[in-house]
DSSP file (Angstrom, degrees, kcal/mol; ACC not computed):
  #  RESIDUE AA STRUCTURE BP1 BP2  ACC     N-H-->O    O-->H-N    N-H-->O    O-->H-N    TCO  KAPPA ALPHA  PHI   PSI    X-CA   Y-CA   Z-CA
    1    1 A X              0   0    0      0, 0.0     9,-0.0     0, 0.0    54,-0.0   0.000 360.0 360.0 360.0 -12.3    0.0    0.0    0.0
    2    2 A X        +     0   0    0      2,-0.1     2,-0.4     7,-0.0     6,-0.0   0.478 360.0 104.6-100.2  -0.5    2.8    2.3    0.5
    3    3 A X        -     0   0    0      4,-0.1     7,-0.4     2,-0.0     2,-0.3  -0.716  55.0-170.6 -91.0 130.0    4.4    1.5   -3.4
    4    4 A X        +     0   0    0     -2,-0.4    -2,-0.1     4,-0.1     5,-0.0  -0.708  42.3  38.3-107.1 174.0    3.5    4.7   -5.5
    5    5 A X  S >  S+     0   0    0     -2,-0.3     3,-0.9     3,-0.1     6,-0.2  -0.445 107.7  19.4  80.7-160.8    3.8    5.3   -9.5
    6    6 A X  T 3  S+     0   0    0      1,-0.3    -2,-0.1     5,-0.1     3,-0.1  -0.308 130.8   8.3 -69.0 135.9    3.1    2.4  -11.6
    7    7 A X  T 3  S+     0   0    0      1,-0.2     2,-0.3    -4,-0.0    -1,-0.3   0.468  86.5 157.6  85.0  32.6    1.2   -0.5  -10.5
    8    8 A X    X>  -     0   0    0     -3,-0.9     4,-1.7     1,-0.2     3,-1.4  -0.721  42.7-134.0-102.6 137.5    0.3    1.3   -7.4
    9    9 A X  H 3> S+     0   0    0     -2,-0.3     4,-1.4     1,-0.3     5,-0.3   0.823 101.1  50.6 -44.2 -28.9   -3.0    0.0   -5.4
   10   10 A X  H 3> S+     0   0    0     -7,-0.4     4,-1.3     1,-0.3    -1,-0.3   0.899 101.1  54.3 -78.4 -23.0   -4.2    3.2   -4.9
   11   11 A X  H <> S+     0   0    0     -3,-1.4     4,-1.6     2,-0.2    -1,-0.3   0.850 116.4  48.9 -88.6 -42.0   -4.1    4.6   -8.2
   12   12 A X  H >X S+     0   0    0     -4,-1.7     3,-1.6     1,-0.2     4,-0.8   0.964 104.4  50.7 -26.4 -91.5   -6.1    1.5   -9.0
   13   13 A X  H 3X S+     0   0    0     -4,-1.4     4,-3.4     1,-0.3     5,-0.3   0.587 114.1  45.1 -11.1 -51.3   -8.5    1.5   -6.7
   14   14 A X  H 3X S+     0   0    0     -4,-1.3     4,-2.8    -5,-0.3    -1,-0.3   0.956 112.0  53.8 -86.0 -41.2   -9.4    5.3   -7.5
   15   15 A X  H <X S+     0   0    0     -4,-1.6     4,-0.7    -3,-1.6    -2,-0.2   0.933 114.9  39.4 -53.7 -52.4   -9.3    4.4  -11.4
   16   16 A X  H >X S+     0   0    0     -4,-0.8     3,-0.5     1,-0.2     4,-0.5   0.942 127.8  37.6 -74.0 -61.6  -12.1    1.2  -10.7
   17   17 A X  H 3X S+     0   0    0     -4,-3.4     4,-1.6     1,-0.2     5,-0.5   0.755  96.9  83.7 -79.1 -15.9  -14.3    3.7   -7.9
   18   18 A X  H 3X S+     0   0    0     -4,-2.8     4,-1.3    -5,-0.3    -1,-0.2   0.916  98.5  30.4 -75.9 -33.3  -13.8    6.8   -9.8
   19   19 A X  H <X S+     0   0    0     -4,-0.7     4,-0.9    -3,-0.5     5,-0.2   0.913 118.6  60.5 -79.4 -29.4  -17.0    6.2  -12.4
   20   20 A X  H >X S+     0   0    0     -4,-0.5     4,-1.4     2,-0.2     3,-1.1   0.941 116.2  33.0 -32.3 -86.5  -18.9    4.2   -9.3
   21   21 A X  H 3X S+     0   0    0     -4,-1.6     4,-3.8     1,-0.3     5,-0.2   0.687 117.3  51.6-107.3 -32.7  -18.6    7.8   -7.2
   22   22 A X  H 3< S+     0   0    0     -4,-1.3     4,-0.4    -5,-0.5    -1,-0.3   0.709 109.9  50.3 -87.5  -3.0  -19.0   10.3  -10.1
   23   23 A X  H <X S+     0   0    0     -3,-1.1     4,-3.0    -4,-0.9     3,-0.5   0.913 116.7  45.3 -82.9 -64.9  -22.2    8.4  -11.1
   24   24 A X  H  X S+     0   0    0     -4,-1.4     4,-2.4     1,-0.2    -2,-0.2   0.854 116.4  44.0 -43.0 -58.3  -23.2    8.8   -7.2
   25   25 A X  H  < S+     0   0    0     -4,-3.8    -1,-0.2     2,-0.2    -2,-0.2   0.467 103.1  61.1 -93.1   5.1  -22.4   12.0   -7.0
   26   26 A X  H >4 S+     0   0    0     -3,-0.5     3,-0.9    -4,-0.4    -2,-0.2   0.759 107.7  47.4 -53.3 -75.6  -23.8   13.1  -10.0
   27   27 A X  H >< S+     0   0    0     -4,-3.0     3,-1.4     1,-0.3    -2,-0.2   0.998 113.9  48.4 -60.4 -39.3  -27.1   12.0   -8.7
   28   28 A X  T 3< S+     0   0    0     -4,-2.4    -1,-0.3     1,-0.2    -2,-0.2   0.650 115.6  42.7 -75.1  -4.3  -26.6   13.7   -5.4
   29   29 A X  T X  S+     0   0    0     -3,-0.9     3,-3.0    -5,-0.1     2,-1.2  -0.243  78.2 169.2-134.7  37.8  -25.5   16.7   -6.7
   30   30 A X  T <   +     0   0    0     -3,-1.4    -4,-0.1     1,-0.2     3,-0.1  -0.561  62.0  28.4-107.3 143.9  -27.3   17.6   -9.2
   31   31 A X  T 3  S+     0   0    0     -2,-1.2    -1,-0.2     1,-0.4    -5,-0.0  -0.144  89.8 130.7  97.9   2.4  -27.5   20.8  -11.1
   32   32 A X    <   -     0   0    0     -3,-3.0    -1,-0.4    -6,-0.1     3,-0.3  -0.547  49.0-151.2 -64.2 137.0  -23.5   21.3   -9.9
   33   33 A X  S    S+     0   0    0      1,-0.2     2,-0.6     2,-0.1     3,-0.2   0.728  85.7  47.3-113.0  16.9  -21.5   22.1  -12.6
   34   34 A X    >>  +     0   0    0      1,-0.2     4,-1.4     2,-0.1     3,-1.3  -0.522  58.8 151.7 -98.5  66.8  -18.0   20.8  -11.7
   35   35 A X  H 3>>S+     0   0    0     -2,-0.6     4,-5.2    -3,-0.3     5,-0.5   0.976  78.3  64.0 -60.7 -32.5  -19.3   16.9  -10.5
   36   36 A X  H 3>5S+     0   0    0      1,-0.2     4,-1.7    -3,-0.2    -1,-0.2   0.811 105.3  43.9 -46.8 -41.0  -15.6   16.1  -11.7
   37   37 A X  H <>5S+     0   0    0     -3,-1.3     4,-0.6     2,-0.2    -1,-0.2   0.865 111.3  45.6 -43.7 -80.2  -14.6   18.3   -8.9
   38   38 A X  H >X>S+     0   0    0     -4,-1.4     4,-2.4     2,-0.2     3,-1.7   0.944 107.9  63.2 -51.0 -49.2  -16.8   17.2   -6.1
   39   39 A X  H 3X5S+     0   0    0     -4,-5.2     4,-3.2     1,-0.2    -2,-0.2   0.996 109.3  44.7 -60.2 -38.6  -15.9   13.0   -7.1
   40   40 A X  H 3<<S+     0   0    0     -4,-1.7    -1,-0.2    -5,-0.5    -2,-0.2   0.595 106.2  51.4 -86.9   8.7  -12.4   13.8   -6.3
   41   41 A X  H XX5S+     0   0    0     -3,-1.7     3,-1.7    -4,-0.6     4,-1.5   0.859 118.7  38.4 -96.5 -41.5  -12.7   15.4   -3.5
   42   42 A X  H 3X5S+     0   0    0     -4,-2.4     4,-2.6     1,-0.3     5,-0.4   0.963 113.9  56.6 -66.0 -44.8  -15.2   12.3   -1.9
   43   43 A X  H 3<<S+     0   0    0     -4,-3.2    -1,-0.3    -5,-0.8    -3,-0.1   0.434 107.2  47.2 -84.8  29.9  -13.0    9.7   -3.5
   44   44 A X  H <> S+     0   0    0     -3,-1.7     4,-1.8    -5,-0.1     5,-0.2   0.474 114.8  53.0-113.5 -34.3   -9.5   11.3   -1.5
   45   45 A X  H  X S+     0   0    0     -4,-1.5     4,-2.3     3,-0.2    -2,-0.2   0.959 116.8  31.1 -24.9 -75.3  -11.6   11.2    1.4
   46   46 A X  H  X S+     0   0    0     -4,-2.6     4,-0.8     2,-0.2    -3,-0.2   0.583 123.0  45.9 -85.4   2.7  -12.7    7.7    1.2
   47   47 A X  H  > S+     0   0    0     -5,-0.4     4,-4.1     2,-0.1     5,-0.3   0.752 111.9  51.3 -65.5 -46.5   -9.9    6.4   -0.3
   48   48 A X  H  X S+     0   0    0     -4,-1.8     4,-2.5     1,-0.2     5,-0.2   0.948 117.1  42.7 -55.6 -46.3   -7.7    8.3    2.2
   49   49 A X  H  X S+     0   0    0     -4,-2.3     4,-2.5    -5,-0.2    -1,-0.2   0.970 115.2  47.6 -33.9 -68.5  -10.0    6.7    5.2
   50   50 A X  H  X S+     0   0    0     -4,-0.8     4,-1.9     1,-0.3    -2,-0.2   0.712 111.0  50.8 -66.9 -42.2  -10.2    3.2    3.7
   51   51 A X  H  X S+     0   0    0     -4,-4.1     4,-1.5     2,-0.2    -1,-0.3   0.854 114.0  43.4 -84.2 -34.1   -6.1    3.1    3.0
   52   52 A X  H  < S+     0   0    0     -4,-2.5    -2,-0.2    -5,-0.3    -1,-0.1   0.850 113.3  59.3 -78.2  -9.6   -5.1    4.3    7.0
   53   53 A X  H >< S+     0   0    0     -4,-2.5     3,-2.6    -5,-0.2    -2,-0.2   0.995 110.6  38.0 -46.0 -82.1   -7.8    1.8    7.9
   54   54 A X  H 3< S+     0   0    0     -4,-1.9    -1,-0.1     1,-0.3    -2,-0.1   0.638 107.6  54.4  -4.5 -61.6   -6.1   -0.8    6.3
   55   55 A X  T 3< S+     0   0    0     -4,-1.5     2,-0.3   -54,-0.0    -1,-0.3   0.344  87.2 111.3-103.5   6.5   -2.6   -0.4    6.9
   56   56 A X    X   -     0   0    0     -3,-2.6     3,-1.1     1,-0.2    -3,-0.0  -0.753  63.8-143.7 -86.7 151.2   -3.4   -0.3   11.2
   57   57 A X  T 3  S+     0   0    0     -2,-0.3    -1,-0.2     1,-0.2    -4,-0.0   0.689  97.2  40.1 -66.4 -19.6   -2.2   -3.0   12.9
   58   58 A X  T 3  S+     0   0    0     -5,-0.1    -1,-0.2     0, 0.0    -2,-0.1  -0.192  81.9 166.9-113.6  40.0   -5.4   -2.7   15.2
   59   59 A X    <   -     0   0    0     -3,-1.1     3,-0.1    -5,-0.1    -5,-0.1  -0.139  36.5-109.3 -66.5 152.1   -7.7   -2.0   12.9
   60   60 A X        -     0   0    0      1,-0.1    -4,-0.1     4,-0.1     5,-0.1  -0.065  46.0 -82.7 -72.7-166.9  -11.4   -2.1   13.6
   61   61 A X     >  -     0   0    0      1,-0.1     4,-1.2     4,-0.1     5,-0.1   0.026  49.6-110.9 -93.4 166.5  -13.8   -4.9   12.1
   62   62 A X  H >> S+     0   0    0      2,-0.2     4,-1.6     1,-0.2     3,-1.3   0.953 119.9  51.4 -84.6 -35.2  -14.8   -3.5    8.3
   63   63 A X  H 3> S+     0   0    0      1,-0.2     4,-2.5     2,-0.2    -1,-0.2   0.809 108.4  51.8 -61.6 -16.0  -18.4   -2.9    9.7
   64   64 A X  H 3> S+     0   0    0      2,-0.2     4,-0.6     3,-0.2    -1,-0.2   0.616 113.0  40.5 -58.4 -42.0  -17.1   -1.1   12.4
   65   65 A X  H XX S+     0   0    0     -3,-1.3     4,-2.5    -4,-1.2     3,-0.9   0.996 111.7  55.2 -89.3 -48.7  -15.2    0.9   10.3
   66   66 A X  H 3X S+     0   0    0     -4,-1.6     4,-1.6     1,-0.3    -2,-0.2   0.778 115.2  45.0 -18.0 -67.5  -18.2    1.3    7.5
   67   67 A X  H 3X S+     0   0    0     -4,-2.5     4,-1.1    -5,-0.2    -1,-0.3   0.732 115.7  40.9 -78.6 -13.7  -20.5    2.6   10.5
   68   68 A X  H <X S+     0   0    0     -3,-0.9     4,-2.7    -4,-0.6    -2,-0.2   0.933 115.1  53.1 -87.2 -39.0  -18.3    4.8   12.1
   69   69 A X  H  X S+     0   0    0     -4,-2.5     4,-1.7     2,-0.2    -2,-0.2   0.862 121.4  33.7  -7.3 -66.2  -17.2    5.9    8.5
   70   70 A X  H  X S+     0   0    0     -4,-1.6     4,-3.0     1,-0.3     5,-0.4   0.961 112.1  54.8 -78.6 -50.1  -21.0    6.6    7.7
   71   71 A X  H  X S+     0   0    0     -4,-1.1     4,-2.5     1,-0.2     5,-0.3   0.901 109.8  58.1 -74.6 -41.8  -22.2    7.7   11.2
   72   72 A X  H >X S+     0   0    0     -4,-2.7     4,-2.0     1,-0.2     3,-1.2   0.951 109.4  42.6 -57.8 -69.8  -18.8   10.4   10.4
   73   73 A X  H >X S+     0   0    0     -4,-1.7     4,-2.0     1,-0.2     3,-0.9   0.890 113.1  50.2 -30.1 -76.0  -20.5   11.8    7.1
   74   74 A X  H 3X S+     0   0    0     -4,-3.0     4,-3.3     1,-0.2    -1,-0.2   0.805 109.9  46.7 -60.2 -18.0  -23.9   12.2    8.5
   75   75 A X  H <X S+     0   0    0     -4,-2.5     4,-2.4    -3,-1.2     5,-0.3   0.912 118.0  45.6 -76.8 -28.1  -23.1   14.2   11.8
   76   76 A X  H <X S+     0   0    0     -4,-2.0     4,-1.3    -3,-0.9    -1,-0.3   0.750 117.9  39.2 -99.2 -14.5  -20.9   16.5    9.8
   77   77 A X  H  X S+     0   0    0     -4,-2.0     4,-3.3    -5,-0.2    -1,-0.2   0.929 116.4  58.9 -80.1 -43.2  -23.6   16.9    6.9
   78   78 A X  H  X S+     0   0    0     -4,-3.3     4,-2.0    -5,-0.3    -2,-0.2   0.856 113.9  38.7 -23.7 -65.4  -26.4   17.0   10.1
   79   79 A X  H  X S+     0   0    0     -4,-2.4     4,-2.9     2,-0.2    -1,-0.2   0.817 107.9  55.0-106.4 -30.3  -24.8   19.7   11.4
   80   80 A X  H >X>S+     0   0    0     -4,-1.3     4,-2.4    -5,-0.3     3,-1.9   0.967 111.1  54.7 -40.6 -76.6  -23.7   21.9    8.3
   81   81 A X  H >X5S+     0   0    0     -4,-3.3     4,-1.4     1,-0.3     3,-0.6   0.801 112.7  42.3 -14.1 -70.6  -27.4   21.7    7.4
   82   82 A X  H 3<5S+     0   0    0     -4,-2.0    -1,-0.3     1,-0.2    -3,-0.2   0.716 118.4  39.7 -59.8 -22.3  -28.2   23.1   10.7
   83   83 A X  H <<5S+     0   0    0     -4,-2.9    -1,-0.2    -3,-1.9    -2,-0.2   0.655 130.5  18.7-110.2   7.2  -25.9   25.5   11.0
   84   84 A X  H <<5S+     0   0    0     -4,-2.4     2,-0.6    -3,-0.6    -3,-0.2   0.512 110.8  75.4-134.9 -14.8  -25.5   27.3    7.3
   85   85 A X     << -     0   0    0     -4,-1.4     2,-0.5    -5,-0.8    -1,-0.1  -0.737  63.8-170.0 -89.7 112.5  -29.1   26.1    5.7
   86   86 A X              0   0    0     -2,-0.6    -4,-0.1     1,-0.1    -5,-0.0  -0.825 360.0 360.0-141.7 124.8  -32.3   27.9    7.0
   87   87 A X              0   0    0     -2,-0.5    -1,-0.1     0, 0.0    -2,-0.0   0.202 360.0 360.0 -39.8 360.0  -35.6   26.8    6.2
């Protein structure tokens, strides 16, 4: 996980999720007009997560990490919402 340039996992990995996320975030964001923009800012996020996940020696369980992962995302969207969005 740590080999960069060619062959490197990560530069897979984002090539394989990167129409997966812009597809996603397409639909969630639509009428934006840089999605290109937005997918590569979620997919260094969850790539970035997913790879220091990985590489601890005490890492938690993957559902573990998934819901705390998720649970991360919603408090911080929860509370943007509340605090810059008004009904």
């Amino acid at each position: 996980l740590n080999v960069q340039g060619q062959n490197c996992l990560r530069d897979h990995i984002r090539e394989i999720a990167r129409p997966i996320f812009r597809a996603r975030v397409a639909e969630v964001l639509a009428g934006e007009d840089d999605i290109d923009f937005y997918t590569e800012i979620f997919l260094d996020a969850i790539l970035g997560a997913m790879l220091r996940w990985i590489m601890r020696r005490d890492c938690v369980p993957p559902d573990e990490f998934v819901s705390d992962f998720f649970s991360c995302l919603i408090s911080t969207g929860k509370y943007i919402s509340d605090k810059y969005i008004k009904s």
